[in-house]
Each structure stands twice: as structure tokens, then as C-alpha cells.
C-alpha positions, 0 to 999 in steps of 0.5 A: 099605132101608139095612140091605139095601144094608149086608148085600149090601155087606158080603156083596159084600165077603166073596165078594170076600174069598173069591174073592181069597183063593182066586186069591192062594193058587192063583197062589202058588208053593207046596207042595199040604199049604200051598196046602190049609191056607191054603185051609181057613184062608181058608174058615175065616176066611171062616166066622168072619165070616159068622157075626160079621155074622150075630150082628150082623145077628140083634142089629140086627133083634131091636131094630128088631122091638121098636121096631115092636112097641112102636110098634104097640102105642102106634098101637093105644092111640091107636086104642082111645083115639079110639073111645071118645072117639068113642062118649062123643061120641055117647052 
């Protein structure tokens, strides 16, 4: 549940990035050639970003799928492991 709360945060903060770069630059006395390009560069910016925190998040969640896998492995160990105690038990 936390690493849901990070990503909308930090998705939150890269609209918000997004949305602030974009007024800045069209309330910004400038040329339409220099508005364009400080756009682009903004959405570039913006793509850049998005795709360092998805790298992130895709290293983040190979780990913590491991971590279950292995997990689940060992729970399955410890299953088989007390059935057969438990038919030695009973034989």
C-alpha cells in the first residue's frame, strides 16, 4: 500500500510539474519559436522522468516479487514438511 501512495505522489508531482511548466511558459513574454521550444523541452523533461521512475518502480517490483516467490516457496516447504510428519505420525 505504501509504494501505491509514493507513485500517485510522485505521479501528482510530475502533473503538477507539467501543468506548472506549461502556464509558466504561456504567461511568459516570449517569442512563439521560444514558447514552442521550452514546451518541447518541458515534455521532454517530463518524458525523462517518467521514464527514471518507471525504470525505478520496474527494479522496485522485480525485487519484491522475488521476495514473495521465495517466500512462497519456503510456506510450500514447511506445508509438505508437516504432511509427512503427519502421515509418519499416523502410519
Amino acid at each position: 500500500m505504501a509504494g501505491n501512495d509514493k507513485t500517485g505522489s510522485i505521479l501528482a508531482f510530475l502533473i503538477g510539474l507539467g501543468i506548472g511548466a506549461a502556464a509558466a511558459a504561456l504567461f511568459a513574454p516570449k517569442s512563439g519559436d521560444e514558447l514552442r521550444d521550452e514546451i518541447g523541452d518541458a515534455i521532454d523533461d517530463g518524458i525523462h522522468e517518467l521514464r527514471r521512475h518507471g525504470r525505478k518502480l520496474s527494479r522496485h517490483s522485480r525485487k519484491l516479487i522475488d521476495a514473495v516467490q521465495d517466500t512462497a516457496e519456503n510456506v510450500a516447504q514447511q506445508a509438505k514438511d508437516v504432511a509427512d510428519q503427519v502421515k509418519k505420525a499416523r502410519a
